[in-house]
C-alpha positions in Angstrom: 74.1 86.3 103.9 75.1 88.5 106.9 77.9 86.7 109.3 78.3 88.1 112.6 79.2 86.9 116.5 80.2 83.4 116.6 79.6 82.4 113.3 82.7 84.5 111.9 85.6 81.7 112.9 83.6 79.2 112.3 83.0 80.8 108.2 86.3 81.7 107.7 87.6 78.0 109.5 85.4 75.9 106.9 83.8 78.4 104.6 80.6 77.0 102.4 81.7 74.6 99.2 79.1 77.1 97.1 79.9 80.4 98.7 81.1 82.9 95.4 82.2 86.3 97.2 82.7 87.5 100.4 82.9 91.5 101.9 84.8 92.5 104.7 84.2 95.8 106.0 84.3 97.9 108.8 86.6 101.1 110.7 89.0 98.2 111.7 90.8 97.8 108.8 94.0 96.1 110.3 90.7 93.1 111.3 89.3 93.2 107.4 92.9 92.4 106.0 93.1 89.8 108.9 90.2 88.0 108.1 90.7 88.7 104.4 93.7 86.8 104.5 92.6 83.9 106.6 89.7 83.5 103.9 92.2 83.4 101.3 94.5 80.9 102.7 91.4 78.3 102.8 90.2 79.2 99.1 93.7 79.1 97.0 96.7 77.1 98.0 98.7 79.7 96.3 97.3 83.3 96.5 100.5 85.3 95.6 100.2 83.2 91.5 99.5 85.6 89.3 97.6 82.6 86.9 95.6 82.4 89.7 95.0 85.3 91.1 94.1 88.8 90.8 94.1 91.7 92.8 92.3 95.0 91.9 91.4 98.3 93.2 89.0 100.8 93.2 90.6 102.5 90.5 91.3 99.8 88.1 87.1 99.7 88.5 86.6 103.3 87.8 88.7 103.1 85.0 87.3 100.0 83.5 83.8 99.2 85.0 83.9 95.7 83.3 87.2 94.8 84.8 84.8 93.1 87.7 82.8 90.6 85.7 85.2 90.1 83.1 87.7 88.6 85.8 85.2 87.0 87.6 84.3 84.8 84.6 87.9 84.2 83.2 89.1 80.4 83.5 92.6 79.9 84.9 95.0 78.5 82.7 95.4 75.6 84.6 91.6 74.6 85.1 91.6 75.3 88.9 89.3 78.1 90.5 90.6 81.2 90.6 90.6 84.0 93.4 89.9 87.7 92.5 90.8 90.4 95.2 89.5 93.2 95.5 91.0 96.2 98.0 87.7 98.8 97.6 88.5 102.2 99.0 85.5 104.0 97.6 82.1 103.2 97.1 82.2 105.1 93.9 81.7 101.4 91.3 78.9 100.6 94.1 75.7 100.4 91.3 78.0 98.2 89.3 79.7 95.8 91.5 76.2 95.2 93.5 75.1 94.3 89.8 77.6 91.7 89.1 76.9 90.3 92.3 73.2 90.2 92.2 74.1 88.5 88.5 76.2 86.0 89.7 73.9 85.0 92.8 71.1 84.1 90.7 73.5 82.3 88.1 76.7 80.6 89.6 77.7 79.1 87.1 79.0 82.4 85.4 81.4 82.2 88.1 84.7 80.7 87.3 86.3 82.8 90.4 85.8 83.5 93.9 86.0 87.2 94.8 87.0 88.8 98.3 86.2 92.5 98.7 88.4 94.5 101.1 86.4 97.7 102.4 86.6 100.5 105.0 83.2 101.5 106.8 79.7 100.8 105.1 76.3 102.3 106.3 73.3 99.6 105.9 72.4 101.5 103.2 75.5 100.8 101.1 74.6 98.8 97.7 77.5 96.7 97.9 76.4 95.6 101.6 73.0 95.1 100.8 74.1 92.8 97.6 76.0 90.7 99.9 74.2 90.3 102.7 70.8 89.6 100.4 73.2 86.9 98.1 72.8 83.5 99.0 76.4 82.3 97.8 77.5 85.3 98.8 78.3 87.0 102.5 79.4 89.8 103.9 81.4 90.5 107.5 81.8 93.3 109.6 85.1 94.0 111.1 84.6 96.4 114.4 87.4 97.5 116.8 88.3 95.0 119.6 86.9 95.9 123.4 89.7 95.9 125.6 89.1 92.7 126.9 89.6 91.0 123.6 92.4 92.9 122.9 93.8 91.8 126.2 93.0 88.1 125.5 95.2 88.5 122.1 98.2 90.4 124.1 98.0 87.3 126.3 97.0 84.3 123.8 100.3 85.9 121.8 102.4 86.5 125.0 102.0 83.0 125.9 103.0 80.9 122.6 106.2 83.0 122.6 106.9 81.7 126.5 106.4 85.7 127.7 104.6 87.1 130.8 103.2 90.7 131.2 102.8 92.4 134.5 99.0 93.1 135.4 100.0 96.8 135.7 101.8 96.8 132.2 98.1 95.0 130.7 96.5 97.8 132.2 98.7 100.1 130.9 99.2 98.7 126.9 95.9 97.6 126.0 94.4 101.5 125.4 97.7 102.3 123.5 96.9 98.7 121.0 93.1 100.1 120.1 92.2 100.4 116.9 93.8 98.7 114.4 94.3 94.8 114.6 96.9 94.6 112.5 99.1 97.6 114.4 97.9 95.9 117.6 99.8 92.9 116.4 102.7 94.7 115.1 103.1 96.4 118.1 103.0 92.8 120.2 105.4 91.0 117.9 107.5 94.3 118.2 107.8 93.6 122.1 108.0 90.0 122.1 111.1 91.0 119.4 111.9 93.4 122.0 112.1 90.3 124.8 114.1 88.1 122.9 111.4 86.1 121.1 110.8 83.9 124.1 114.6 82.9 124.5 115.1 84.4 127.8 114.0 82.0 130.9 111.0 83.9 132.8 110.9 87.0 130.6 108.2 89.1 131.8 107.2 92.1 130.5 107.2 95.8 133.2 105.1 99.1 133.1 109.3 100.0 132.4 108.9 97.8 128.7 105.8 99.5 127.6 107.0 102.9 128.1 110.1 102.2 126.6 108.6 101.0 123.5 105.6 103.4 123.6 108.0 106.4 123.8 111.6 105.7 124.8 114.4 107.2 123.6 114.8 104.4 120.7 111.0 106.8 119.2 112.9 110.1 117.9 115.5 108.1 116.0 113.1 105.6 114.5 110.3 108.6 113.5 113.3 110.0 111.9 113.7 106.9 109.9 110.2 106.5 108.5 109.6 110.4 108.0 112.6 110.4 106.0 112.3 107.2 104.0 108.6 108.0 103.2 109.3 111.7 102.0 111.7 110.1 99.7 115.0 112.2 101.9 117.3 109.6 101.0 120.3 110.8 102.4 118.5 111.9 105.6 117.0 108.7 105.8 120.5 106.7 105.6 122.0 109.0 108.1 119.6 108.2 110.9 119.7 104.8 110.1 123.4 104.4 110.5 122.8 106.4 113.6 120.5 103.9 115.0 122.4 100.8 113.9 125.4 102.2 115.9 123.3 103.1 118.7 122.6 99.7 118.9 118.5 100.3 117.8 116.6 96.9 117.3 116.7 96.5 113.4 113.4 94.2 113.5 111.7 97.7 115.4 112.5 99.8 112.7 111.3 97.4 110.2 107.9 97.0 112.0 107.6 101.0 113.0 107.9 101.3 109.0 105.4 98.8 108.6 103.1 100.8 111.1 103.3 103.7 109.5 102.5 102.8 105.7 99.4 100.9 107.3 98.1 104.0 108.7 99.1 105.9 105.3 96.4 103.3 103.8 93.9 103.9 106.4 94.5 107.7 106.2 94.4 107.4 102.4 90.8 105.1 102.3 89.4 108.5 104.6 90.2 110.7 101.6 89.0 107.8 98.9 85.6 108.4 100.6 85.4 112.0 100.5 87.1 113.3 103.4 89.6 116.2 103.4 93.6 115.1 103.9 93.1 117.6 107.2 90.1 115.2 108.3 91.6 111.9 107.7 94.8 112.3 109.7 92.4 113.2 112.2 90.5 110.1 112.2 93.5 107.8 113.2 93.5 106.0 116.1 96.2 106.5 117.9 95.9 110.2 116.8 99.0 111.5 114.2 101.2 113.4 116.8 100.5 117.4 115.7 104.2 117.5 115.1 104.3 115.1 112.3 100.8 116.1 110.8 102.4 118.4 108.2 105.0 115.5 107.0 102.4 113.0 107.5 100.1 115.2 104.7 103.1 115.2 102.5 103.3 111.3 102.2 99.6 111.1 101.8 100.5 113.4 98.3 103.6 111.5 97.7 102.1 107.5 97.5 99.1 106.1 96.0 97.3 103.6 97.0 98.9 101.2 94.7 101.9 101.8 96.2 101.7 101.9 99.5 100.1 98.4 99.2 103.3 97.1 97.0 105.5 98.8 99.9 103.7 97.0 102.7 104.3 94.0 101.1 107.7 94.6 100.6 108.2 95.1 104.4 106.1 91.8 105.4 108.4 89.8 103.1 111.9 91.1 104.5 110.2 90.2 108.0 110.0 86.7 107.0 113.5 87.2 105.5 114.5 88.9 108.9 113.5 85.6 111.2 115.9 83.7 109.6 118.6 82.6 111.3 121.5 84.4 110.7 120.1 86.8 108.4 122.1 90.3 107.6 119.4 92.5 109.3 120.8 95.6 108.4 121.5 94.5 104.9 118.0 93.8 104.8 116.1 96.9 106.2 118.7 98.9 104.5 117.3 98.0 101.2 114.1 98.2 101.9 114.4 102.0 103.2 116.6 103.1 100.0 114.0 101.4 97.8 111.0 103.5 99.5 112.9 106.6 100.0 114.0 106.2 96.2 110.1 106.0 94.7 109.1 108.9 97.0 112.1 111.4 95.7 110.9 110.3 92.1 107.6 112.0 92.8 108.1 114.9 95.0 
């Protein structure tokens, strides 16, 4: 079944008893891994246990074509239903997978999993699509970029639980800088309302002077400097300009979520070149745009990570921001592992 409109919170709220599999897809990827996620939450209770969950790729697929059905009929040790994962980044498994779902459409009870597809951009024509949109226990979403006035309802609807006001002017000014990307649109809010004290300060209100200054302040050079390192696997480059930041009194929970940014649009960048596209070409189809300065390193991580990877390393970054918010919590301790950990893989494979 196709879900679109008004129907999508509703789904992913209360999602059918009977419903097997469901694709998200679309050029928003930051919005597929949203609403992935939110799925998820309402089909396990606990999606990180290995027993009862899997997570594959599109190369575990094009390795082993059966890797598919034979997890999506697998019992779980424990008797529950399990959750299979899949993060597709190429369309290159598409005869197969549309199989398998076709197979288990007609006959659920072959099912002893529910599957969630991850995807970029798929033309109607796309197998996989047309399987789930044709499935009856099966249903498939598309994730499109936000108009600005959504994405200014978000900066707001966020603003507001966290006790912040934003100047109109500064709206004005922010919301073409968020589009794009849900997930860096939400970074880059959590990164100001980090920036404003989390709420804490009486009548904090954020200026046209805020946005600039996190767009591109002074705090940009020495945080770029950060990432590029760490990524490029410069390890003693990278620890350099992070003690440099720490004594210039840089927000530690910025760096964290810059990095975050950054590996994000790696994955992006890295699901062009999955489909086909040249490295050149891919960089090219961020939004925001890769500055022309940092193309050439930018290329280098592309070579440097794979996809694998730079999932495991996102994940590592969105668990020492949990870690982070704790009260009391040794900040730099924290990011500082993080950073020698990435830089350390990416000097293993330069």
């Amino acid at each position: 079944m196709k879900i679109t409109g008004g129907r999508v919170n509703s789904f992913l709220n209360k999602p059918p008893s009977d419903i097997i599999g469901v694709l998200f897809f679309g050029p928003d990827r930051g919005l597929v891994k949203e609403r992935a996620e939110s799925l998820i939450k309402k089909l396990s209770d606990n999606p990180d246990d290995a027993f009862a969950s899997t997570v594959l790729t599109s190369d575990d697929l094009s390795s082993d074509p059966a890797r598919l059905s034979d997890e999506m009929s697998a019992l779980s040790m424990f008797g529950d239903q399990r959750l299979v994962r899949l993060r597709l980044d190429h369309e290159r498994s598409g005869a197969a997978i549309s199989k398998i779902i076709k197979d288990l459409d007609t006959n659920p009870d072959k099912a002893a999993a529910r599957l969630v597809i991850e995807a970029g951009d798929m033309t109607p024509r796309s197998a996989i699509r047309k399987a789930f949109e044709a499935g009856g226990r099966f249903a498939a979403i598309g994730c499109y970029q936000d108009s600005a006035a959504d994405l200014a309802n978000m900066i707001r609807r966020e603003l507001t639980g966290s006790a912040i006001e934003i100047e109109r002017d500064a709206l004005d000014l922010w919301v073409p800088l968020l589009e794009g990307d849900r997930i860096l649109a939400r970074n880059e809010i959590e990164k100001m309302i980090l920036y404003k004290g989390f709420g804490e300060v009486p009548g904090a209100k954020i200026t046209v002077g805020d946005v600039k200054t996190l767009a591109a302040g002074a705090q940009a050079a020495s945080i770029d400097d950060i990432i590029m390192s760490t990524m490029s696997g410069q390890t003693v480059k990278a620890d350099d300009a992070f003690r440099r930041a720490v004594a210039g009194k840089v927000n530690i929970a910025v760096i964290l979520l810059s990095l975050q940014r950054h590996i994000s649009r790696l994955i992006e960048a890295g699901a062009y070149v999955s489909s086909g596209d040249r490295p050149e070409s891919a960089i090219k189809s961020l939004r925001p745009p890769v500055f022309r300065m940092q193309e050439r390193t930018f290329l280098i991580h592309l070579r440097l990570w794979p996809t694998r990877a730079l999932h495991n390393a996102l994940s590592e970054t969105l668990s020492a921001e949990q870690k982070l918010k704790s009260a009391g919590a040794p900040g730099e301790a924290i990011v500082g592992r993080i950073l020698l950990t990435l830089s350390g893989f990416a000097a293993k494979r330069r």
